[in-house]
N, C-alpha and C positions, 0 to 999 in steps of 0.2 A: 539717204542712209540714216539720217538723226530720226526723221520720220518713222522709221522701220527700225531705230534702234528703243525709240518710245513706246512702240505697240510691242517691242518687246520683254518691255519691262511690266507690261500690262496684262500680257495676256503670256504666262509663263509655259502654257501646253504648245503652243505655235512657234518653238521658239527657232526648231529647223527650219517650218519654213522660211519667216522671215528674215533667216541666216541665207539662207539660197538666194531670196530677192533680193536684202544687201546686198548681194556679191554679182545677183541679175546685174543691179542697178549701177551702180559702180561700174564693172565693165563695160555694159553699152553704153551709157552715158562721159565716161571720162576715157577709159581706156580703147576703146573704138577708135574714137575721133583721132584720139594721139596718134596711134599708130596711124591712120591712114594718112594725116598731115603729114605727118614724116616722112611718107614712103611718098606722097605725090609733091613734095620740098624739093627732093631732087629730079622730079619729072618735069615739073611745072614752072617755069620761068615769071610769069606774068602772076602777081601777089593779088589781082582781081580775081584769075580763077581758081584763086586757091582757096580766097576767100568765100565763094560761092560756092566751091563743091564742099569745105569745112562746112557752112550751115545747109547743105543739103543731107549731108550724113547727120547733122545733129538731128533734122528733122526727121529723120529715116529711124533714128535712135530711141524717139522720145516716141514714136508709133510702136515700135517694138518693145519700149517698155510697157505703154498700153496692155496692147496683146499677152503680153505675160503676165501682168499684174491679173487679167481676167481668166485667165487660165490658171493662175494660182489660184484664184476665188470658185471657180467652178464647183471643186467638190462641194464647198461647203453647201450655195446653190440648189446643186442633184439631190443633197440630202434630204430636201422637203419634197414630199409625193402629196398625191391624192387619190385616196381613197374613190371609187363610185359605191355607193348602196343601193340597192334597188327596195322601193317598201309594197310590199303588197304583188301583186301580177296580173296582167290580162286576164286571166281565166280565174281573177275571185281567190288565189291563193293567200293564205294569211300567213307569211314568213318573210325576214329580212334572207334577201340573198347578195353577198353570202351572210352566215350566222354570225360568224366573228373574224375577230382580223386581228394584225399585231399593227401598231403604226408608233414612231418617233414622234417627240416632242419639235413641235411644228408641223406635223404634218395637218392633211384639212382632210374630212371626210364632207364628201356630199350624198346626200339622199335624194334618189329620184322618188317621188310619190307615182306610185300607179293606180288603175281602177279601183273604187270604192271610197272610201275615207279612212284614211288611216294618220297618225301621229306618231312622231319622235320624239319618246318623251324619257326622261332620265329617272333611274332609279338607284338603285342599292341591290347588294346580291342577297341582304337580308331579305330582301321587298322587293321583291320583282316586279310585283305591280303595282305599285303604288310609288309615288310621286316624292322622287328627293327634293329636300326641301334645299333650296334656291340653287338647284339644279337647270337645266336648260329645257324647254321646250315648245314645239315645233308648232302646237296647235293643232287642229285637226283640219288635212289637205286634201277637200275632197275631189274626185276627179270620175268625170262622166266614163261609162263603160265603153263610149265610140272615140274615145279619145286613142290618139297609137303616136302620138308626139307631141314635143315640148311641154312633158312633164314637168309641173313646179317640183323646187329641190329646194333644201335646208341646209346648213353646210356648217359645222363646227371644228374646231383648231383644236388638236389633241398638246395639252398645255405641259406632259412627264407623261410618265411610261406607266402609270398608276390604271387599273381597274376603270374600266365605264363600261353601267350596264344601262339600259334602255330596252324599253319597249311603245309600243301599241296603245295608246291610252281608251279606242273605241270599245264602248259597250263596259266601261270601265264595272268592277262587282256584281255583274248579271251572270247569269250562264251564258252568253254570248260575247263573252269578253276573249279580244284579241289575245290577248296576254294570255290568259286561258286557256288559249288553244294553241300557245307553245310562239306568240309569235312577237321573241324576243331577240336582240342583236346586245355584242358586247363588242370591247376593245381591249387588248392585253391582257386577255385573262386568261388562267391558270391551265396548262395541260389538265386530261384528266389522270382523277386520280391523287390530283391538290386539292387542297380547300377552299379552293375558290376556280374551279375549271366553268366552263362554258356547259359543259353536261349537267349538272351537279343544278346553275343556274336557270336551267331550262326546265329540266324536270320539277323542280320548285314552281315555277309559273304554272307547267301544267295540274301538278298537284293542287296549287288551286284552282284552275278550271274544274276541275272536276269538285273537288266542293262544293264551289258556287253551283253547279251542275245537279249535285244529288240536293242540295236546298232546294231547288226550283222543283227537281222533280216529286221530292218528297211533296212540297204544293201543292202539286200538279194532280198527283195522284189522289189524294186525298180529296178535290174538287169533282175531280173523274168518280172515283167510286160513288160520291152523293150524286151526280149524274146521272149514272148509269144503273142506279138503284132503282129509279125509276122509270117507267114507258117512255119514250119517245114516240106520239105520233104527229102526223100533219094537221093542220089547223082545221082540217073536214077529211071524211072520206077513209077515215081511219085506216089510214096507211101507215105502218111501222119506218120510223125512218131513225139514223142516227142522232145519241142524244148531242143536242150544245156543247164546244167547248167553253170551259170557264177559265174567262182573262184575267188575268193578274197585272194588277195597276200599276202601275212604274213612272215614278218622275226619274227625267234623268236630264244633263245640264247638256245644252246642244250650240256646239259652235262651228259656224259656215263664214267660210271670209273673212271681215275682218267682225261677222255680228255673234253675238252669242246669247242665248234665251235656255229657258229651263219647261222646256215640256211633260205635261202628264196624258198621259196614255193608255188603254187599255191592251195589254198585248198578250196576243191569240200566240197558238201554235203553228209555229213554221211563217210568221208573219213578217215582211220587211222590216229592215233595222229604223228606227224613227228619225235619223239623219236625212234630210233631201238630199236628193243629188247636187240640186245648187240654189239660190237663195230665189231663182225663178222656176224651177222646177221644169222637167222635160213636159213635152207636149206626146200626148197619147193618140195618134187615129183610129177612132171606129166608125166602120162603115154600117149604117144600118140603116136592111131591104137591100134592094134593086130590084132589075130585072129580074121574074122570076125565082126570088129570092128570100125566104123569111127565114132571115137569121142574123145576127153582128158577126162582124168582122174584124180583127177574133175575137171569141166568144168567149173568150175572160182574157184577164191583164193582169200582172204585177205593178201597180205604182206604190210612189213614195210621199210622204206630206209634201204639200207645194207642185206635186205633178199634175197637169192637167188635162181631161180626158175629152178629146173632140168630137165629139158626136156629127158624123155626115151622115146626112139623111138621102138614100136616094129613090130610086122608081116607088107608086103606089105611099103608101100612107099611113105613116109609121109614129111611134112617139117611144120615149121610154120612161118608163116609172118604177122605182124604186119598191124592191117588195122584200118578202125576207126568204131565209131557205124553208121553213115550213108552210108557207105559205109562198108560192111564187107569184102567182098571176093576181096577185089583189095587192093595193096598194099598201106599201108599211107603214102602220099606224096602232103606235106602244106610247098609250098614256098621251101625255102631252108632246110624244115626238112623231112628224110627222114625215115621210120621207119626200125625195123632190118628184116632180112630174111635168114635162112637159107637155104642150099641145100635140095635137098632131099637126106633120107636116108631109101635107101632099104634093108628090111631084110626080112632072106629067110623062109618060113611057119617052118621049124624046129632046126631056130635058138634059141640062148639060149644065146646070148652075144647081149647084145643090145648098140648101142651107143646112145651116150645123147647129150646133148646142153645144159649150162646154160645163165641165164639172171638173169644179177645184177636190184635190183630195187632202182633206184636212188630218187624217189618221192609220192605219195600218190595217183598222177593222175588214174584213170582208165586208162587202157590200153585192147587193142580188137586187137585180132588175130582171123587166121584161119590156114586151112590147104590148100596152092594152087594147088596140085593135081586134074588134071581133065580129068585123064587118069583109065577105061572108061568114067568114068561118074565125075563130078564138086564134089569134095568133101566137100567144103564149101556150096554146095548148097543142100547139104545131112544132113547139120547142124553139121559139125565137125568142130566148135569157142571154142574160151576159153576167158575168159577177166580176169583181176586180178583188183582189184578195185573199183568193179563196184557197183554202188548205188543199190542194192534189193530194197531196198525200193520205186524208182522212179519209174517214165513210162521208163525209160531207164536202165533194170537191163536187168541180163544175158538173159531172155527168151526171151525177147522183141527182142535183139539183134539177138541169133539166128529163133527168127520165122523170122527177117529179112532178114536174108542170104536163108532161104527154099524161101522167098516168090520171093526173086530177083534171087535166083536160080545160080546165081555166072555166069551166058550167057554175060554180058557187054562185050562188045570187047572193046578194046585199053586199058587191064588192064597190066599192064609192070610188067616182072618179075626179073627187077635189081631192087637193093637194097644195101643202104651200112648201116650198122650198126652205130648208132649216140645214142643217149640215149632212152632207157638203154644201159649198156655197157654189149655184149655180148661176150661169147669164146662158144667153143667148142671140142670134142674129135673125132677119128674117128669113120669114119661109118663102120659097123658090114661086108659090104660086098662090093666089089671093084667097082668103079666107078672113072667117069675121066671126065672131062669138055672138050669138042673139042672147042667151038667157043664159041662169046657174038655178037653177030649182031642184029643192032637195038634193041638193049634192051632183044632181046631172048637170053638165054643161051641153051644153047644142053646137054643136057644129055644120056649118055648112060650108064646102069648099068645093074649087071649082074646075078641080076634077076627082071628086071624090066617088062619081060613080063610073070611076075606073075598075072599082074592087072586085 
């Protein structure tokens, strides 16, 4: 009771309860006991068992004060929740679900991060996107697209019942900015139709999206028009093809795990975001040939910086090298850069070991290959390309490219089969069947291997 008359003078809002618990406490403890002594005084003859069932009730007593002391504390307990936030979605959505929430002081919010990279980062309803200063955040959590569990999560303690708004920090003042595209979460904010509601909040971020949006395009446009003012044809054979886009060079500050670097970039239209997926980047299989066969498998790819693309080589005798879209079937060489080339690698129809080649991808650029074998017949002019990066959606996507290589048919003479590897940065493993370089003159190399007149 003294105890419970002290937290009453302390805490002056409780003061019923701990009126209820004094008087809990007090009765089982004192008045319990009495009465049941009394009543078993005249049952009980022998003062040993009187004395044993006395401290069996006391200890019966001091369990049930237990019990109610925790049952009195319960509510306070119940009153802390936890939020879940989901950031991001399997299918590539850019939204907190849900958008806003109400939550008590003490409560915790966590955040599952899903597919993509995305951050929780704290702002102002002034500044939606833009970073309160010594506010909280989360970093940027990126998480592979084949991921479907044990999502990392972030998890902050709502401190009073005050405003927190947050967003997205990816692709931060570009047109491709999260925040930008609406994808912002609060806490305790305002119905709409207040001065500070969750609508009111949101539409401001998007407002600036689209800003940032007609900046770029404005760019954009104005690079297109000098473009497009001009012919576009292919590097022989005067074939009208679509003009080049023109990239717009972007540093932006890039943080995976616990590392963080600042990349510059040329970036195309409709080109991956410059985040890696992870600080090892995903592995890419392409199959190129077989049986029967002149073409990659598949014949263009999305990767990300740090992805790496594995080239398996299999039946008949294949190599790939680096070309561009106006020219497909002759090797890329602008100025001092020179693109990569591997040997060829011959395998035998009922081989079962294939050798490979990979290719780091250091950028988001499009890049355009083929196959330079032209033993019978031009294999690039058969339509065996591959491109990694390539805009689908332009006049310059993967089809365009190889009806280009069928229609020039890969016949140009003076196309030179040196090459030194410059970026990407490639390696490779051996090839599945013995071969050996005799000579390099004028730019030929010689090959002989030893099933090469499989062809």
């Amino acid at each position: 009771m003294l105890l419970c008359h002290s937290y009453n003078k302390s805490k002056r809002g409780n003061v019923k309860v701990c009126s209820s618990l004094s008087f809990l406490f007090f009765f089982v403890d004192c008045v319990l006991p009495c009465l049941c002594s009394f009543s078993l005084t005249n049952l009980l003859s022998s003062k040993d068992d009187l004395r044993t069932i006395h401290k069996s009730i006391h200890s019966l007593a001091m369990l049930f004060t237990t019990f109610s002391l925790g049952l009195a504390l319960l509510p306070f307990a119940a009153a802390q929740q936890i939020h879940t936030v989901q950031v991001g979605s399997s299918n590539g959505t850019l939204a907190f679900s849900p958008e806003a929430i109400s939550a008590q002081a003490g409560d915790q919010v966590v955040f599952n991060f899903y597919p993509k990279n995305h951050s929780v980062t704290q702002s102002s309803f002034a500044g939606p996107c833009s970073f309160k200063e010594g506010g909280f955040d989360s970093g940027f959590m990126p998480v592979a697209a084949n991921v479907t569990e044990s999502f990392p999560t972030y998890s902050i303690t709502i401190n009073d019942t005050q405003p927190v708004w947050v967003y997205c920090a990816q692709a931060a003042n570009t047109a491709a900015s999260h925040c930008g595209a609406g994808m912002v979460f609060a806490v305790n904010c305002g119905p709409d139709g207040s001065n500070n509601s969750f609508t009111d909040f949101k539409n401001a971020a998007l407002q600036i999206g689209a800003n940032l949006s007609a900046a770029a395009s404005s760019t954009a446009a104005g690079a297109y028009s000098t473009a497009a003012s001009s012919v576009a044809t292919a590097a022989y054979g005067g074939v009208t093809i679509a003009p080049a886009p023109t990239p717009s060079v972007v540093t932006e500050a890039v943080t995976l795990s616990s590392s963080t670097w600042t990349t510059v970039y040329s970036s195309y239209p409709n080109s991956p975001a410059p985040t890696p997926a992870s600080l090892q980047g995903n592995v890419i299989t392409v199959v190129v040939g077989g049986t029967d066969k002149l073409f990659f498998d598949p014949a263009h790819v999305t990767a990300e910086p740090r992805d790496t693309i594995v080239f398996q080589f299999q039946q008949k005798n294949h190599s790939v090298v680096q070309s561009s879209f106006a020219d497909p079937c002759r090797p890329l060489t602008n100025g001092s850069v020179t693109g990569f080339m591997t040997d060829f690698f011959p395998v035998a129809d009922n081989s079962t070991d294939f050798p490979t080649w990979n290719l780091t991808v250091n950028d988001t650029a499009p890049i355009w290959a083929y196959c330079r074998q032209k033993t019978p017949s031009s294999h690039c002019g058969a339509g065996m390309v591959f491109a990694i990066n390539s805009d689908e959606t332009s006049a310059r996507n993967f089809t365009a490219f190889q009806d280009l290589a069928e229609q020039l048919n890969g016949t140009a003479t003076g196309a030179s089969a040196t090459g030194a590897s410059s970026s990407p940065s490639p390696s490779h493993t051996s090839a599945a069947a013995p071969f050996m370089r005799i000579s390099s003159v004028a730019g030929v190399t010689v090959v002989l291997g030893a099933v090469l007149a499989s062809l």
